[in-house]
Structures are given as structure tokens and as C-alpha cells.
ChimeraX commands (.cxc) that place a marker at each C-alpha (Angstrom):
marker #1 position 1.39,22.19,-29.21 radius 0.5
marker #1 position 0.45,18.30,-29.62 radius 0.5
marker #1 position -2.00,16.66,-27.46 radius 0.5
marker #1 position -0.54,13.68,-25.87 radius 0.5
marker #1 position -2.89,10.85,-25.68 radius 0.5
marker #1 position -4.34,10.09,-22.67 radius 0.5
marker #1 position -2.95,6.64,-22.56 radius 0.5
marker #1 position 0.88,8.16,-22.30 radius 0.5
marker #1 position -0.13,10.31,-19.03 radius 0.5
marker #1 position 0.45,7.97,-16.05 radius 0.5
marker #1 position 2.95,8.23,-13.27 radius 0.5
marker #1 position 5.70,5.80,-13.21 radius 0.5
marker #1 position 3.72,4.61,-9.24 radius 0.5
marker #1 position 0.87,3.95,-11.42 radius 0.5
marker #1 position 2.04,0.88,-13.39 radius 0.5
marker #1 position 3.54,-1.18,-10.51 radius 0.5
marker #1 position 1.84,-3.92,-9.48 radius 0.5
marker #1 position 2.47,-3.18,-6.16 radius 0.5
marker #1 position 1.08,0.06,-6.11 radius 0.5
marker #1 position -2.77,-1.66,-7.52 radius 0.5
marker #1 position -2.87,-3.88,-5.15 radius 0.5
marker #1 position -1.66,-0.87,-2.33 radius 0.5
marker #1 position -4.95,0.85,-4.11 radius 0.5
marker #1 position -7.27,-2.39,-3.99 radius 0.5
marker #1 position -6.44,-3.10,-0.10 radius 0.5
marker #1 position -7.02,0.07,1.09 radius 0.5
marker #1 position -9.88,0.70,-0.50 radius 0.5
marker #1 position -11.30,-2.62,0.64 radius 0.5
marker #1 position -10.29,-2.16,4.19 radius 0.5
marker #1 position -12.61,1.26,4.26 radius 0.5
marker #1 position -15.36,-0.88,3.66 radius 0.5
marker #1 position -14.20,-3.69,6.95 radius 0.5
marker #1 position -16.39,-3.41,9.96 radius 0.5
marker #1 position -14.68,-3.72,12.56 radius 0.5
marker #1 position -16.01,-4.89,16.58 radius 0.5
marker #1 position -16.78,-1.52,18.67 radius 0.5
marker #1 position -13.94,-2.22,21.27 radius 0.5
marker #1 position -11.32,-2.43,18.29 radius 0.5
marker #1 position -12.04,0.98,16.71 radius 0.5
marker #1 position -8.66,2.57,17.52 radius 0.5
marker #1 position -7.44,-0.86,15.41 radius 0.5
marker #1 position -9.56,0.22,12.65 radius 0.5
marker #1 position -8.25,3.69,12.52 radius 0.5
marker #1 position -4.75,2.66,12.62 radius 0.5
marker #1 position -5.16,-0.01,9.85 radius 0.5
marker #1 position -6.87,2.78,7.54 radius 0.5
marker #1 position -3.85,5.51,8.51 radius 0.5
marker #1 position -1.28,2.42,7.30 radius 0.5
marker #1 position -3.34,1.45,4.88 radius 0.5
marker #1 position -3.09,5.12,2.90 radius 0.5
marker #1 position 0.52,4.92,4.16 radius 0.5
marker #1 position 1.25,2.12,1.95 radius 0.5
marker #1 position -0.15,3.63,-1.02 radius 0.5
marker #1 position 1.13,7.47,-0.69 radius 0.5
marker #1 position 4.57,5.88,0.23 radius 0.5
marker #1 position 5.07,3.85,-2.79 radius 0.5
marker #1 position 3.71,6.83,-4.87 radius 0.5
marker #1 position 6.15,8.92,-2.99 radius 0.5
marker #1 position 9.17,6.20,-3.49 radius 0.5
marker #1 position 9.11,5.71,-7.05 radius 0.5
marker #1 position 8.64,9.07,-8.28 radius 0.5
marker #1 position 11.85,10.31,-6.37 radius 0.5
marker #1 position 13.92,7.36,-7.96 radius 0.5
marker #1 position 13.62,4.38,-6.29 radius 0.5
marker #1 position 17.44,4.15,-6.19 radius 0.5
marker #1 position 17.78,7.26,-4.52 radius 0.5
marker #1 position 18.25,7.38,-0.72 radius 0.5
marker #1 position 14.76,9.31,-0.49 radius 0.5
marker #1 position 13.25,6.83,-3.00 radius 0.5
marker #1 position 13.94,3.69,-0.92 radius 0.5
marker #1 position 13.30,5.63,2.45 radius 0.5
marker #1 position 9.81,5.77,1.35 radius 0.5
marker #1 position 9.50,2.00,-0.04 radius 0.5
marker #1 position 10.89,1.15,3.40 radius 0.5
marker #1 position 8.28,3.07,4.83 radius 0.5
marker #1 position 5.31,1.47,2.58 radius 0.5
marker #1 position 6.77,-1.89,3.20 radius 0.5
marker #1 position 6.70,-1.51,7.21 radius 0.5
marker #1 position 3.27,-0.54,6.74 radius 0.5
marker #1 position 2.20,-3.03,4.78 radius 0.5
marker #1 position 3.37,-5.40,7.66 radius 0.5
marker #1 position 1.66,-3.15,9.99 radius 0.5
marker #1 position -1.40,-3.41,8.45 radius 0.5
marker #1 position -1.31,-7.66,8.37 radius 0.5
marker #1 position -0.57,-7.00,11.84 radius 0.5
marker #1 position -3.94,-5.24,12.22 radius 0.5
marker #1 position -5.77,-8.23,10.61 radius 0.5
marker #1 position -4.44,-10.55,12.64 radius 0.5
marker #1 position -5.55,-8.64,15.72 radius 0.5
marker #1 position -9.56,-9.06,14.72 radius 0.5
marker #1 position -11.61,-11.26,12.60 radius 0.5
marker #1 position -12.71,-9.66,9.54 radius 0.5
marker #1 position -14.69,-10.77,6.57 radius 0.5
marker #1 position -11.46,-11.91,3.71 radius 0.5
marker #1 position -8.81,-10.77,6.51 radius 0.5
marker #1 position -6.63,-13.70,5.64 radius 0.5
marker #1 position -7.02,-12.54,1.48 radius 0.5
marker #1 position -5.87,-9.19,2.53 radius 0.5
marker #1 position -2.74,-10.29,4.27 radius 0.5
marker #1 position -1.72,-12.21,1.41 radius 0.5
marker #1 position -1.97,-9.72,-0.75 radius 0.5
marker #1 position -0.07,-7.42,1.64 radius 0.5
marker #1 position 2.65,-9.91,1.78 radius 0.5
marker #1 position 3.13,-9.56,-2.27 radius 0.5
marker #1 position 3.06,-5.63,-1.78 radius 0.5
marker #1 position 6.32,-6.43,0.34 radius 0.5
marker #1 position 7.91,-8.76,-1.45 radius 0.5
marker #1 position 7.66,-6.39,-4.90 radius 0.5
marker #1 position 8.73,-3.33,-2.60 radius 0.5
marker #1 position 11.94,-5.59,-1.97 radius 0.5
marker #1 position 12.28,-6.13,-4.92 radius 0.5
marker #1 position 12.24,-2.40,-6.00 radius 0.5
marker #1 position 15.04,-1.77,-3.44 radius 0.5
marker #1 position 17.35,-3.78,-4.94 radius 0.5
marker link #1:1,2 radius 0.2
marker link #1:2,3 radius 0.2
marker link #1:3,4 radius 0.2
marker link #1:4,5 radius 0.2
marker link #1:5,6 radius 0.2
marker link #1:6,7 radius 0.2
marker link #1:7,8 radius 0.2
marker link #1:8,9 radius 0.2
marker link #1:9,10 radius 0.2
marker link #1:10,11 radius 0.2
marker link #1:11,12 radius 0.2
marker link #1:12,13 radius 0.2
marker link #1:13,14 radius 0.2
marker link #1:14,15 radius 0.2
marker link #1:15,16 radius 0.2
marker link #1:16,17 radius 0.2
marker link #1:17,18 radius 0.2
marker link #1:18,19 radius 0.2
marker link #1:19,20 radius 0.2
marker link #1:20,21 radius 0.2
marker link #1:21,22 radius 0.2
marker link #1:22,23 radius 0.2
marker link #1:23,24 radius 0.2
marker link #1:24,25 radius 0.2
marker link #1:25,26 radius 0.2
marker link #1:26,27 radius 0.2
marker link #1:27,28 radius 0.2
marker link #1:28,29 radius 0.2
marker link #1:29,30 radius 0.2
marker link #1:30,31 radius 0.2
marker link #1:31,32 radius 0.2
marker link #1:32,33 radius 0.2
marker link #1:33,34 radius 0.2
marker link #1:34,35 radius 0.2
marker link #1:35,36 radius 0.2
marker link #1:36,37 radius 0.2
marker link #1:37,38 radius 0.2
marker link #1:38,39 radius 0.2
marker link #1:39,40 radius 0.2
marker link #1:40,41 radius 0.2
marker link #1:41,42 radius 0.2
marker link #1:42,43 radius 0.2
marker link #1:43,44 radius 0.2
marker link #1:44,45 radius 0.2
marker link #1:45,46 radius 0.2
marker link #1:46,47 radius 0.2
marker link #1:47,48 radius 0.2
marker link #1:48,49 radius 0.2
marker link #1:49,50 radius 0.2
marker link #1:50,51 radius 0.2
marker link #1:51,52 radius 0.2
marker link #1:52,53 radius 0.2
marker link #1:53,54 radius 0.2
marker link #1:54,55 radius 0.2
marker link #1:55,56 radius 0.2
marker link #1:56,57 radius 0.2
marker link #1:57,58 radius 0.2
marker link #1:58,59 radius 0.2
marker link #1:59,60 radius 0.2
marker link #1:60,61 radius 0.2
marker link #1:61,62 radius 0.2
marker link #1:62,63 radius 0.2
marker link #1:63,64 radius 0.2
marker link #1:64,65 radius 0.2
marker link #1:65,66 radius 0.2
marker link #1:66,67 radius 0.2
marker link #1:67,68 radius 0.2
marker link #1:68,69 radius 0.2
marker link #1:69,70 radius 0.2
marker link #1:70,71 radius 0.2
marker link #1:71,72 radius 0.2
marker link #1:72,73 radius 0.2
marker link #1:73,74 radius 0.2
marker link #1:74,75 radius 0.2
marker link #1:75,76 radius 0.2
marker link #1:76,77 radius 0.2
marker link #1:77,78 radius 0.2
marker link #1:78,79 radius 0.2
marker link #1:79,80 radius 0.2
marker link #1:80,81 radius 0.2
marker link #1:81,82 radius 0.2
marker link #1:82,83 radius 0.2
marker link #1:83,84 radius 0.2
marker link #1:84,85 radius 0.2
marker link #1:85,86 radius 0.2
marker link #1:86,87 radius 0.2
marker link #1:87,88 radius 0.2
marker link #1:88,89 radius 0.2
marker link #1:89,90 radius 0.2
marker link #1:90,91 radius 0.2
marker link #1:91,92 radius 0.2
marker link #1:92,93 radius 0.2
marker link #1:93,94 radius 0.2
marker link #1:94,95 radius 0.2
marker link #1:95,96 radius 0.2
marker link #1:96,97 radius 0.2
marker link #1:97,98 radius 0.2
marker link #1:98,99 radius 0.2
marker link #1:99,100 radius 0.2
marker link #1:100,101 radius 0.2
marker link #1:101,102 radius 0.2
marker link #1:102,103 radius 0.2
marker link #1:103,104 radius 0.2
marker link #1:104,105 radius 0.2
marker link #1:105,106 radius 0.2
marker link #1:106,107 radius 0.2
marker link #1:107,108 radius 0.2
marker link #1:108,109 radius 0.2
marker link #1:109,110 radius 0.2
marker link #1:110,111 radius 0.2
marker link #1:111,112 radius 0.2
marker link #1:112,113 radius 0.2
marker link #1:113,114 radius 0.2
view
């Protein structure tokens, strides 16, 4: 049996743009503080947060032009805008750089819908 070099082993998820910058957000909004009273905020930015990155994962490794493929880009997009939603609710250190960066995800999820 040949060994396949480690370079060939990714998943398709894994060289989208989209999906790096899924990765880079989320990890990056673990690390937000957020004000005591907006806790349940935090917690439901972090849960659409992982959304966005499982989702995409999910998406483009059934076929993103299957019906369960684009379900779950459609999912990862809606989270996406949930999560901007999020940072618009509290003032957090690079909030604004965030949301941009979560308006690309959606924008190259629309495009992988097409």
C-alpha cells in the first residue's frame, strides 16, 4: 500500500476560504470578554459561531449542489448573520473587524449556492 503524502489529505471544507475565516472568527470570539449582564449574548455568539464552521464543513462535504449540501450553507450563512448581530448588540475589542469578515463568509457561502 502507498503512503499518500500528507499534503493530499485535506477535506474539500478545508480549502475554502470561507471555511478559514469561519475557523479564525470563532476562535477569536472565545477569547471576547463580554459585560456580565450580556453573558447569555456571549453564549449564543459562541453556539453560532461553531455553527458557522460545522455547517460549512457539513455543506460541502455532502455536495454543495445537493439539497442537503446547500441546506447546511444556508444554515452557516444565517449564522454568520446571527453572529454580526451579536456584535452589534455589545462593544467588543475588533467587533466591527469581525463583522466584516463575517460578511465575506456570506457572500462566499452565496456564492457556493449558486
Amino acid at each position: 500500500m502507498s503512503r499518500i503524502p500528507d499534503s493530499q489529505l485535506s477535506l474539500p471544507h478545508e480549502r475554502l476560504d470561507a471555511y478559514r475565516l469561519a475557523v479564525e472568527v470563532n476562535r477569536r470570539f472565545l477569547r471576547l470578554t463580554f459585560p456580565t449582564r450580556r453573558a447569555h449574548l456571549r453564549d449564543q455568539g459562541q453556539r453560532a459561531a461553531d455553527s458557522v464552521v460545522c455547517n460549512i464543513a457539513e455543506g460541502v462535504n455532502k455536495g454543495r449542489r445537493t439539497n442537503a449540501g446547500r441546506h447546511a450553507l444556508r444554515i452557516a450563512r444565517g449564522e454568520a448573520g446571527e453572529l454580526a448581530a451579536v456584535l452589534d448588540c455589545v462593544d467588543v475589542p475588533d467587533g466591527p473587524v469581525h463583522q466584516q469578515k463575517l460578511r465575506l463568509i456570506s457572500v462566499k457561502l452565496a456564492g457556493l449556492m449558486r
